[in-house]
C-alpha positions in Angstrom: 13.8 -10.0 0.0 16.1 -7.8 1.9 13.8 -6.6 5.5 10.2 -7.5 6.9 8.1 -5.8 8.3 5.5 -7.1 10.4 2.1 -6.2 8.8 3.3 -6.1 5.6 3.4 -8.2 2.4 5.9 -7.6 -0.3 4.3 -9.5 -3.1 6.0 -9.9 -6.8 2.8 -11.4 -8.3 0.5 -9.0 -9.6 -2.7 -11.5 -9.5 -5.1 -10.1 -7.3 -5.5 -14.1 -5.9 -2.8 -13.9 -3.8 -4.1 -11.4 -1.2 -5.4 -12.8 2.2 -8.6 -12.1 3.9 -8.5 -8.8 5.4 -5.4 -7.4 3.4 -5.4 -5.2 0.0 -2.7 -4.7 -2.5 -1.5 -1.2 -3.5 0.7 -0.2 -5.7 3.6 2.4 -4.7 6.2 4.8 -6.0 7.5 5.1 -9.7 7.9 1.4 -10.3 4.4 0.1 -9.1 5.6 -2.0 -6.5 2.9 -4.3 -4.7 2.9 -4.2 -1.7 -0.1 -6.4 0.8 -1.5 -4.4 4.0 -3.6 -5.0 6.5 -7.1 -3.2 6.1 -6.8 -1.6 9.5 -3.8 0.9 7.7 -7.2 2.4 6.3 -8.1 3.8 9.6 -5.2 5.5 10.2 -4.9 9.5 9.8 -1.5 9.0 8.3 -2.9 6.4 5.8 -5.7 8.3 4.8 -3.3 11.1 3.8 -2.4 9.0 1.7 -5.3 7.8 0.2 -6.5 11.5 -0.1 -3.1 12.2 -2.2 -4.2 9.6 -4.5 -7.5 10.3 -4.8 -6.2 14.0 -6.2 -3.7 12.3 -8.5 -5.9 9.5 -10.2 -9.5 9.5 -8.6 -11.2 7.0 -8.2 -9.7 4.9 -11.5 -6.8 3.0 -10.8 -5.1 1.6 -13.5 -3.0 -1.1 -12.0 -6.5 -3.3 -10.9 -5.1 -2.1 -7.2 -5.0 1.2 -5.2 -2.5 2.9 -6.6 -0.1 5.5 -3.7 1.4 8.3 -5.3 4.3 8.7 -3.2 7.9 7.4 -2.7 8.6 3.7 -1.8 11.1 4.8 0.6 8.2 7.3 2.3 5.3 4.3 2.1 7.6 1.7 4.0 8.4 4.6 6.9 4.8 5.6 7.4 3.2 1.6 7.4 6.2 0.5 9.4 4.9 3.2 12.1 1.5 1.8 11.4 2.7 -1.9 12.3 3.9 -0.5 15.6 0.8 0.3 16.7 
């Protein structure tokens, strides 16, 4: 891949096996792509914005097997990549 960012996985495999302890997969922007984060994003106030946007867009059903974020790839890299700072 192109850029790391600390705290965050880009995975290509959409097994569910390849997520370490304490991470989930999600699934972002029009192409679905996986992405592995820490579970600590899900305490954030800017994380749970997003989790509340997909909660309004899909429920509690998401189709890809992972949590699926309704929202540009481009937006979901600048808001974790805040996250990882902290």
């Amino acid at each position: 891949m192109g850029f790391h960012l600390p705290g965050i996985k880009r995975s290509s495999s959409s097994k569910g096996l390849d997520v370490p302890k304490g991470y989930l997969a999600v699934y972002v922007g029009e192409k679905m792509k996986r992405f592995v984060i820490p579970m600590s994003y899900l305490n954030q106030t800017s994380f749970q914005d997003l989790l509340s946007q997909a909660v309004e867009e899909f429920g509690y059903d998401h189709p890809m097997g992972g949590l699926t974020i309704p929202c540009e790839e481009d937006f979901f890299v600048d808001i974790t990549s805040r996250l990882s700072r902290c």
